[in-house]
N, C-alpha and C positions, 0 to 999 in steps of 0.2 A: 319399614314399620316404624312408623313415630311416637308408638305408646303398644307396652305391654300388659301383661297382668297385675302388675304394683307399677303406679305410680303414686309416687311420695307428694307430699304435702309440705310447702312450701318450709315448716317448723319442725319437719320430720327429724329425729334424733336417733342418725345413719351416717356412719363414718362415707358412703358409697350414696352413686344415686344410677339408679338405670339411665343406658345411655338415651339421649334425645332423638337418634336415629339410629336404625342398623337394620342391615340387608344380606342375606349371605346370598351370596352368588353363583359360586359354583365349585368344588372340590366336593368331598365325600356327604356332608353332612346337604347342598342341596340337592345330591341326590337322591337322598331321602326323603327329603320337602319334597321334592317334585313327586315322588311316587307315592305320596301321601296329597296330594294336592288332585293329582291325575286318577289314581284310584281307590284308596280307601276313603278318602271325603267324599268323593261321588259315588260311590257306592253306600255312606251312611241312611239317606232315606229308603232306601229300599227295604234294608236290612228293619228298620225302625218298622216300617212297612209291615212287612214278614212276620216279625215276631208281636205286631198288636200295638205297641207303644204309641201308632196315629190315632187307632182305632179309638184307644181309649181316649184320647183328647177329642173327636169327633162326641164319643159316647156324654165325655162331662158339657161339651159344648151343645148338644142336642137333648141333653137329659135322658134319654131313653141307650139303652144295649148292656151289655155284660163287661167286667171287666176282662182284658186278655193280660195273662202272662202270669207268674209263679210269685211274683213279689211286689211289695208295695210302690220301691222305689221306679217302678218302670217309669219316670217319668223324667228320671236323671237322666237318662241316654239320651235324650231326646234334646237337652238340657247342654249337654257335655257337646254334641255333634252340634249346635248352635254355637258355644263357644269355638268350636274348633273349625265352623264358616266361617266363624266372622274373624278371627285373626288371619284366615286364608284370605277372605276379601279384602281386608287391609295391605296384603303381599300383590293381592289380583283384582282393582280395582274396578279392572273393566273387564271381568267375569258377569257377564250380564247372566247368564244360568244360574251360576254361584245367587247371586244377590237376591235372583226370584225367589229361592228354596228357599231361601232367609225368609225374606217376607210372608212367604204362604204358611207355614210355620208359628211365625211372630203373631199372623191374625189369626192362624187356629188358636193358639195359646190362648190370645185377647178375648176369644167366644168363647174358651173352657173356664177362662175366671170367674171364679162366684161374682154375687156383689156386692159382697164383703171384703174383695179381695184374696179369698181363700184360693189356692189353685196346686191340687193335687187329686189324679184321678181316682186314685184306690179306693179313698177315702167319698169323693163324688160320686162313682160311679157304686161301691162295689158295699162301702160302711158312712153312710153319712150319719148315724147315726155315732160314731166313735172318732171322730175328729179328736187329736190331741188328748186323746186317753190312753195312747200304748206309743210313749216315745220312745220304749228303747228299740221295739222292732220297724214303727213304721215309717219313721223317716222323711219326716213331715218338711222337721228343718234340713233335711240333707238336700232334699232336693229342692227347697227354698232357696238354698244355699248356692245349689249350680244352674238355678235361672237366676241369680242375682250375678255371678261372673261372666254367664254367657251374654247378660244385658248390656253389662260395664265393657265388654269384648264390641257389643256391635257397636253402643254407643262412640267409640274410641275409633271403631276402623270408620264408622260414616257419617257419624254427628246426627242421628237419626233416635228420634226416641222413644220409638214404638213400643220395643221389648220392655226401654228402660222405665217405661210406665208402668206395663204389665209387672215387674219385679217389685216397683217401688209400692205398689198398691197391697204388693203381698207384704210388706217390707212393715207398712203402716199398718198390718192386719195384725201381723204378728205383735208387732211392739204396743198391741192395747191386748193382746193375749199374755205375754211371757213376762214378769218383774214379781216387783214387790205387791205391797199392799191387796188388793182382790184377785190380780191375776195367778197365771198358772205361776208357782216355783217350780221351774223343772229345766232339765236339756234334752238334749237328742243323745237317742243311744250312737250316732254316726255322726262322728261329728265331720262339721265344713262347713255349718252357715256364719264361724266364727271371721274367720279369714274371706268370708264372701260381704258378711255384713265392712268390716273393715275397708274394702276395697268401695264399696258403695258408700260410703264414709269419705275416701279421698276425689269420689265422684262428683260425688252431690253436694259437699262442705256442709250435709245436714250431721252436728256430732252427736246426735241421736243413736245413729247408726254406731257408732265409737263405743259410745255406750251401753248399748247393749250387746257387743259383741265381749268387753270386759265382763258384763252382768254373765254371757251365757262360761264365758270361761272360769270366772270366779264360785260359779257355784258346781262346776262338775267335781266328784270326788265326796259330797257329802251323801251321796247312797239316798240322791235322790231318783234314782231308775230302779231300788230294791223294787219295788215289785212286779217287774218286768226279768228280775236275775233269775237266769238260767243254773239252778247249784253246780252244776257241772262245768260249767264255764267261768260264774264268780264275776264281782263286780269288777273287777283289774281287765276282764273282757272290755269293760266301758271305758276304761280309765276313770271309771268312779266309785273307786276303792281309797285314793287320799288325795285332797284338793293337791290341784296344778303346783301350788308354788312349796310345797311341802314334799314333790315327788322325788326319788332318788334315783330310779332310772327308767327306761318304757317298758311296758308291760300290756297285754293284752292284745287285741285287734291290730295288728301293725297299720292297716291304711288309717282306722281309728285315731289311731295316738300320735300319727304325724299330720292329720290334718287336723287337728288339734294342737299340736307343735307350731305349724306354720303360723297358724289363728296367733299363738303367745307371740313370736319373734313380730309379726303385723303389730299386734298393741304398744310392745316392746317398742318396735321403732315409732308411733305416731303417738305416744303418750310420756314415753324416755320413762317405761317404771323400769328400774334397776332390779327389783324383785324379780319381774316378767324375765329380763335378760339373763341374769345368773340362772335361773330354772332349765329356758332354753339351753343358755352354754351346758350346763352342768349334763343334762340327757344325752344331750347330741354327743359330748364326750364318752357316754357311758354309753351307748350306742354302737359307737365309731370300735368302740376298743373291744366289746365285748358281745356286740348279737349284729354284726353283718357281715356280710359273706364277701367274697374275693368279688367278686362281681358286682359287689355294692347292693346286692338281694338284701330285705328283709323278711323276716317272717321265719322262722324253723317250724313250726306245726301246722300241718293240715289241720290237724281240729284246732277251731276256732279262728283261724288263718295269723294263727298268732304269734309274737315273739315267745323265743325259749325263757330257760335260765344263761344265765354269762355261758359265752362258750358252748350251748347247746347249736351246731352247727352242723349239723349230718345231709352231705351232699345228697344224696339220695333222696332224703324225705323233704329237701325242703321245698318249702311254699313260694318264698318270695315271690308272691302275688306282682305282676306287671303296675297293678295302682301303686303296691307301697313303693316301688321303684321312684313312681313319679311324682310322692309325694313326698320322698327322700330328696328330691333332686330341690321340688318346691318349698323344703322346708330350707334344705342347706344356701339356696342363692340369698333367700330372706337372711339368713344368716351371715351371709357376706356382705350383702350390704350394711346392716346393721352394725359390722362390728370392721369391716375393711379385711379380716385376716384370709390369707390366702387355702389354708386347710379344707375351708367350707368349698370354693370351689372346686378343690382338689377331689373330694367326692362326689361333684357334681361330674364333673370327667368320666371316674371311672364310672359309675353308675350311668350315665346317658349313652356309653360305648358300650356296657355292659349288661348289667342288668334289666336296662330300659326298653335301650335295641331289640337283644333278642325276641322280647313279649310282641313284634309283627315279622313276619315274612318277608323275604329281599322283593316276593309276588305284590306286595301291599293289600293283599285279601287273605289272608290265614293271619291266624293268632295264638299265641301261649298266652295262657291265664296262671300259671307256676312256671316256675323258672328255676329247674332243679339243677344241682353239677352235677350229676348224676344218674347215667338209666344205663342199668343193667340189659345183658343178655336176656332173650327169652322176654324182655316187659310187658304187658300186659295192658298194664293202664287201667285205669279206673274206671268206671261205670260213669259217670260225668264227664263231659268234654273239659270243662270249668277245673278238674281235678287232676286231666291227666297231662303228661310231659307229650303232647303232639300237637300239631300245629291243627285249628280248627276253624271254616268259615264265622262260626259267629260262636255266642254262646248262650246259654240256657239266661244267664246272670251277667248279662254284654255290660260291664261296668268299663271292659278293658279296652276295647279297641275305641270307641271312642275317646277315652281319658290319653289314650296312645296320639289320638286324631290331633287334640288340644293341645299337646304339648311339643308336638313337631310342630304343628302349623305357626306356633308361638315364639320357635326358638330362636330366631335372632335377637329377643331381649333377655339370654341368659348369656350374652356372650362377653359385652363392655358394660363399665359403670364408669363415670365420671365424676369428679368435686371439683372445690374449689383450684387446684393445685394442677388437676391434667386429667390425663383418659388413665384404663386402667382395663387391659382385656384379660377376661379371667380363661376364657377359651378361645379354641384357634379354629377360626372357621370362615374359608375367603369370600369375603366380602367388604362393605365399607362399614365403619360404624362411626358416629359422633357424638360426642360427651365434652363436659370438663372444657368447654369452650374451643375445641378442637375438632379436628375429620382424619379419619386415617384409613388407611387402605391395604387388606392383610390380603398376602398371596402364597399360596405351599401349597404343598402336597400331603400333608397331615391328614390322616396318623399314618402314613404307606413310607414319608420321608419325615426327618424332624426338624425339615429346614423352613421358619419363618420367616416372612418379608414382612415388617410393616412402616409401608410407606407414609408420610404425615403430609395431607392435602390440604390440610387448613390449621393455622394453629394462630394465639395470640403473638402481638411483636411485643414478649416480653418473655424472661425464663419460665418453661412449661414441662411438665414431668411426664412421660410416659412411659406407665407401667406396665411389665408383659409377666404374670406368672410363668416362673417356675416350678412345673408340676413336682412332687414328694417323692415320685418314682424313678425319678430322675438323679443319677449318680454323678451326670457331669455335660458341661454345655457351653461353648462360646461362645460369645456375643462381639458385633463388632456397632460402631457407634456412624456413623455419617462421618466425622474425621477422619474415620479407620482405628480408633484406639479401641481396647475391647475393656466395654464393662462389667462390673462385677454384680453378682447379688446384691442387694442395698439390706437383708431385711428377710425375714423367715417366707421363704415363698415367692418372693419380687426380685425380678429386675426391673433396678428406676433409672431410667436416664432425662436429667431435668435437663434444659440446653436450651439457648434459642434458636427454634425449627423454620426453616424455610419451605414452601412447598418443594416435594421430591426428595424430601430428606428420606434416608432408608434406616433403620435398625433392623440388623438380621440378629435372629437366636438360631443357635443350632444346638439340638437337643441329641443327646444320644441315646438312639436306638438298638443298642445290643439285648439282642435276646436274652432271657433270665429266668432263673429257676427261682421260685419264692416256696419256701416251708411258713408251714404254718405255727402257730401258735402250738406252742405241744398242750394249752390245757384243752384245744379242741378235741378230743377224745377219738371223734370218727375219722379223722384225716390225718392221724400220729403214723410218721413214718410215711406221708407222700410228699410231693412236690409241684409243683403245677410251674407251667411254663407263660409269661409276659413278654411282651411287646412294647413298647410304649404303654398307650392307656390302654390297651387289650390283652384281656385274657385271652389265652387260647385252649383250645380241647381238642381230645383225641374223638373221632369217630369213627364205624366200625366200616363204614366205607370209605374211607380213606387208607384202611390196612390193610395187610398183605393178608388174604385168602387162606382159608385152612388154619390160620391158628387163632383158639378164643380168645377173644375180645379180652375178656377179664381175668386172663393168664400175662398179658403185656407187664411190663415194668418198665423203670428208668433206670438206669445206674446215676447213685451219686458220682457228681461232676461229668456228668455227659456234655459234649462238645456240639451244640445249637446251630445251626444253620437256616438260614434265612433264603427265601427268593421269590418274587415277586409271580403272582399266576392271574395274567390278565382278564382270561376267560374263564376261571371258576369263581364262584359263589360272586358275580358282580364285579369280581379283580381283586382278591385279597392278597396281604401280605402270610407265607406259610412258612411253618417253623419244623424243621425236622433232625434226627435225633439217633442215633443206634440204640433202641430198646432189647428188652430180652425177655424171653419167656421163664413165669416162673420158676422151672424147674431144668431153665437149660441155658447153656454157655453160650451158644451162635448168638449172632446178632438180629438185631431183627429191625427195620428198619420201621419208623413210627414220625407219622405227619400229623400236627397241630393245627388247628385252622382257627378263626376267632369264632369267639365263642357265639357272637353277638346271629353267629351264622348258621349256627348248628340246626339240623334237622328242617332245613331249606331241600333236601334233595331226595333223602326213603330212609323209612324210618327204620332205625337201631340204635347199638350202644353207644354213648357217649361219656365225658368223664373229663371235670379239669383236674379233680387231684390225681395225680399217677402214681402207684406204690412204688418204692424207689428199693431196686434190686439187692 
């Protein structure tokens, strides 16, 4: 893959720059790609199929039929599974199948465009009479939003500019609709066209596009969606309760407010406003520290799918919706590039093993839309598939498993960045990447071993720096150098070994992997007095099939300082690494033996209890 979701602009003002190539190859993470490659992407038009989303572009493209499906934005999905072809096409070239569905797609789309360039069906098919009159429900720009990165997607993997027409025409529609003087002052109650217009911006070198993606962020927060507010919900639902650069920490719709995030750290880097940047840092801090979950989840509330107060974190109830995961992951890499510091990937980690993961099946056709640490005995589950903690082929509101589709299909450009000075791999995942005027070539068995190779295939013939994160979880790691001398950290998060490289040169990291108990924060209230068990970047959890028969599930406990045991299980859940433990039952002294599994894997196998925090004896 030779270009991902952000690429920067030659004047871009980023400490980092995505690397020029990368490929992952094969260890854990392509065999995800593949089973996302092999079956949930080919299975995406069916499902689109299914639930109407063709239908309706057939409908705006012919003028005449009904609209299908429950929401306005049905046209996203349709939108996101384009984006997540075409970075697959970019991996699989000579996908002759893959590339037809593109097409046949791209010239449906081209027949549903007004010829105004207007192109949403809801609104075509269903209210042409209400176009941009209900921006905080309909979603006009959100799903502008995701045929503008799925355009800049195809354009990137095929130099083809079918789609990027069809976008660019919406693109020109919009921007004689949304500004000052006669047009609309307004935004979208969803946001994403802010970080989609941006990227269409470093596509097109039109700074139009720049422009009004500042205009649409600069104006959210003055309570221009009141009359669209739900009282019940409140404008902080929108994030337009108090402009962007005045905010003090996230609040409302979690997918909401970090693709709205990602959009600031985007301007941030291609405009260098220092306001933009302090905003960003200053949330992401307040974030990090005070409303995400062990798993890198966001969201504590069902109702409204939204963040708590600080610290409202109840395993159980929570949401952390599969999108905000992955708009966690896309707000934090923007962040790393933009500022170099190794933290932001750090949550990229554990959230992409974590939180992310879990939201598809090891099958690549079931899906979680919540992503709770917690389900009791007895569960029940909700009345909506969308709502409840089981794995389900699609969903009422399929926002998830496609935005799942894009983000695997794409991952090899969240892996290296490059500058002037060398390469810089933020995550470890085997394959080749190049940056920073260099080529390297990374070999493990990560996350199952902690042992990295990365080899250097190409480097300048002068001193060159490569840098390998040290992940946060990490208590202790050698390094040895191609001399054989062993280097140290350089730097909060880094190891830098600058040197002049020969091909074949090797730097190993070895990272240690002892299993570990983490307590939580005691102002989290629901989780005071457990413990949950880690691995490397993986969480793990108890499930009730994995435990011994005959005693409840939610009578288990830990003892403080239980002695962790590790061993590798080739043929469960795809080959995990499992952690186990002498637990005990609440009310009794025997042992009771208790196996962990990662989390990312839970309820792969029949449904019951599960649990990462464990009350601790």
């Amino acid at each position: 893959m030779s270009a991902g979701p952000i690429r920067l602009t030659a004047d871009a003002h980023t400490a980092l720059r995505p690397a020029d190539a990368a490929r992952i190859t094969d260890g854990f993470w392509a065999a995800r790609r593949r089973t996302n490659a092999e079956v949930s992407i080919p299975q995406g038009p069916g499902k689109l199929e299914e639930a109407g989303n063709l239908a309706n572009l057939r409908a705006a493209a012919q003028d005449t039929g009904a609209f299908a499906g429950d929401f306005p934005f049905q046209d996203s999905d349709v939108h996101k599974w384009l984006e997540a072809a075409s970075w697959q096409l970019a991996d699989r070239p000579d996908d002759a199948e893959l590339a037809a569905r593109i097409e046949e797609l791209t010239a449906l789309l081209a027949l549903a465009q007004g010829a105004d360039g207007y192109l949403q069906t809801y609104y075509q098919v269903a209210h042409p009479d209400r176009r941009w009159q209900e921006l905080g429900w309909g979603h006009e720009l959100y799903c502008a939003g995701h045929l503008i990165q799925a355009a800049v997607a195809h354009h990137r993997a095929t130099g083809r500019r079918e789609l990027l027409d069809v976008a660019e025409r919406f693109a020109v529609h919009i921007d004689s609709v949304f500004g000052p003087d006669e047009r609309i002052d307004g935004v979208c109650g969803h946001p994403e066209i802010e970080t989609a217009l941006v990227e269409l911006y470093r596509e097109t070198g039109e700074r139009r596009w720049l422009d009004l993606a500042g205009y649409f962020v600069d104006r959210r927060g003055h309570g221009l969606l009141d009359a669209d507010v739900n009282p019940h919900l409140g404008r902080a639902y929108w994030q337009d309760h108090t402009p962007v650069r005045e905010a003090t920490s996230v609040a409302g719709h979690a997918v909401r407010q970090l693709y709205l995030l990602a959009g600031v750290a985007d301007l941030a880097a291609e405009t260098g406003d220092a306001e933009l940047r302090a905003t960003a840092e200053r949330l992401w801090e307040v974030m990090v520290a005070r409303k995400t979950y062990l798993t890198g989840g966001v969201g504590a509330r069902h109702e409204g799918e939204a963040f708590g107060e600080p610290y409202e974190l109840p395993p159980d109830r929570a949401y952390a919706e599969t999108c905000a995961a992955i708009a966690s992951i896309q707000w934090s890499w923007r962040m790393a590039l933009l500022t170099g510091e190794a933290k932001y990937s750090d949550l990229v980690e554990r959230t992409l093993y974590n939180g992310f993961l879990s939201g598809v099946g090891l099958d690549g056709d079931s899906w979680l839309y919540v992503n709770p640490l917690q389900v009791r005995e007895g569960y029940e589950g909700a009345n909506e598939a969308d709502k409840a903690a089981r794995r389900t082929p699609w969903f009422r509101c399929a926002c998830c498993p496609p935005n799942v589709m894009r983000l695997l299909a794409s991952l090899p450009h969240y892996v290296a960045s490059g500058d002037a000075d060398g390469l810089q791999l933020h995550q470890y995942a085997t394959g080749g990447y190049e940056a920073g005027g260099g080529r390297v070539r990374v070999a493990r068995g990560y996350p199952w071993d902690g042992r990295i190779a990365v080899t250097v295939e190409e480097a300048p013939d002068a001193d060159w720096t490569l840098s390998l994160r040290v992940p946060s979880w990490c208590t202790g790691f050698t390094a040895t150098a191609p001399d054989g001398s062993a280097p140290a950290a350089t730097g909060p998060g880094w190891l830098r070994l600058r040197r002049r490289w020969s091909p074949g040169d090797t730097l190993t990291l070895d990272l240690d992997l002892t299993a570990r108990l983490t307590r939580p924060d005691p102002r989290v209230d629901a989780v005071r007095g457990c413990v949950a068990i880690e691995r490397g970047p993986l969480v793990h959890c108890l499930e009730g099939v994995d435990q011994r028969p005959g005693i409840p599930f939610d009578d288990l406990t830990l003892p403080d300082g239980a002695e962790l045991t590790v061993r590798h299980e080739p043929d469960l859940l795809g080959g995990v690494t499992v952690v186990s433990a002498d637990g005990r039952r609440r009310e009794g002294a025997a042992a009771v033996p208790l196996t962990a599994v990662p989390y990312y894997a839970w309820a792969n196998r029949r449904q019951g209890p599960m649990r990462v925090w464990i009350p601790q004896a």
